[in-house]
C-alpha positions as CSV (number, residue, x, y, z in Angstrom):
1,X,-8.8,14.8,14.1
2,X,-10.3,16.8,10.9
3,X,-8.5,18.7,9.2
4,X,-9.5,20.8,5.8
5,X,-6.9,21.3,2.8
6,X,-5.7,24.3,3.9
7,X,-5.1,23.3,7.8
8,X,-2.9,20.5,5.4
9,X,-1.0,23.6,3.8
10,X,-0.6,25.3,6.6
11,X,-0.8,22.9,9.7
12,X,1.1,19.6,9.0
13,X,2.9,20.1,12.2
14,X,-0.5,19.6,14.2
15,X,-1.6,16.8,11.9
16,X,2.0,15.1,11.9
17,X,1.4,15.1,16.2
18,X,-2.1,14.1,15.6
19,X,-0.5,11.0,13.8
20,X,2.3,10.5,16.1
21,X,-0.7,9.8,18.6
22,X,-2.1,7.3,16.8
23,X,-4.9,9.8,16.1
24,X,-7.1,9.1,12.5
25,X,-6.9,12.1,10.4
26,X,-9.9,12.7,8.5
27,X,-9.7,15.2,5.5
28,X,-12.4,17.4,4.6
29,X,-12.6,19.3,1.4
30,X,-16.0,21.8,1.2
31,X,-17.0,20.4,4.7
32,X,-17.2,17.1,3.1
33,X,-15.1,14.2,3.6
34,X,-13.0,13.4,0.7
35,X,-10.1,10.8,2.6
36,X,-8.5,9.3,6.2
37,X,-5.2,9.5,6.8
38,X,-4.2,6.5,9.2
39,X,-1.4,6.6,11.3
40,X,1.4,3.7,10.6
41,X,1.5,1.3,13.2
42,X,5.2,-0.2,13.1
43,X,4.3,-3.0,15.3
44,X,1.2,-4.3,13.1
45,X,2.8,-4.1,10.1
46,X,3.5,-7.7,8.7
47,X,6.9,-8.8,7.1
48,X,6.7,-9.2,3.5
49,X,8.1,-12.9,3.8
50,X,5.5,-13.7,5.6
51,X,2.5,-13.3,2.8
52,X,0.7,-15.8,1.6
53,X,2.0,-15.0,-2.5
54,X,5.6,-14.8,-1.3
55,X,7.0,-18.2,-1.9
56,X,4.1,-19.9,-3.4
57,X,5.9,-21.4,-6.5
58,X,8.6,-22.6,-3.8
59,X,8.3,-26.4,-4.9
60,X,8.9,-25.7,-8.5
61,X,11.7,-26.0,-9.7
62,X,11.2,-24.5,-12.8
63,X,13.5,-21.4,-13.8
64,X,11.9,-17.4,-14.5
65,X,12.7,-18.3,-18.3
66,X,10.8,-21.6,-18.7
67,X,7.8,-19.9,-16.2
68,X,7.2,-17.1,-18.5
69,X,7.9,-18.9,-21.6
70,X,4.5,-21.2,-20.7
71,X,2.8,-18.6,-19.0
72,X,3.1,-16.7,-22.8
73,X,2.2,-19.6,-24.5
74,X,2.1,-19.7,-28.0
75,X,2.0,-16.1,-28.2
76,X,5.3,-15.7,-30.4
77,X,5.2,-19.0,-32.4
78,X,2.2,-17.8,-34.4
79,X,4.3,-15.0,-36.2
């Protein structure tokens, strides 16, 4: 579906059912395309336990103190 700025004033109820079918909305703005809406697709979406960053520290045992005290370095010290 394409839909101008003002259809997204004044039409969301169309657009909202556009999405609803899985239907790409593509937003135009003087006849030229200025962003996509993409609709959310519940089953695709991945569990934020399982990406790669979460959990990649998970065999240190080092606390959130002593991590950000050497990832500062000697930042502080110098003073």
């Amino acid at each position: 579906m394409k839909a101008s700025i003002v259809d997204l004033r004044y039409k969301m109820r169309d657009i909202l059912k556009a999405l609803d079918r899985n239907e790409r909305v593509t937003i135009l703005y003087h006849g030229k395309i200025k962003g996509v809406i993409n609709p959310f697709n519940a089953a695709g979406s991945s569990r934020i336990r399982e990406h790669p960053f979460f959990g990649m520290h998970k065999n240190e045992h080092m606390s959130v103190e002593k991590e950000m005290e050497k990832m500062r370095g000697g930042r502080t010290d110098d003073i």
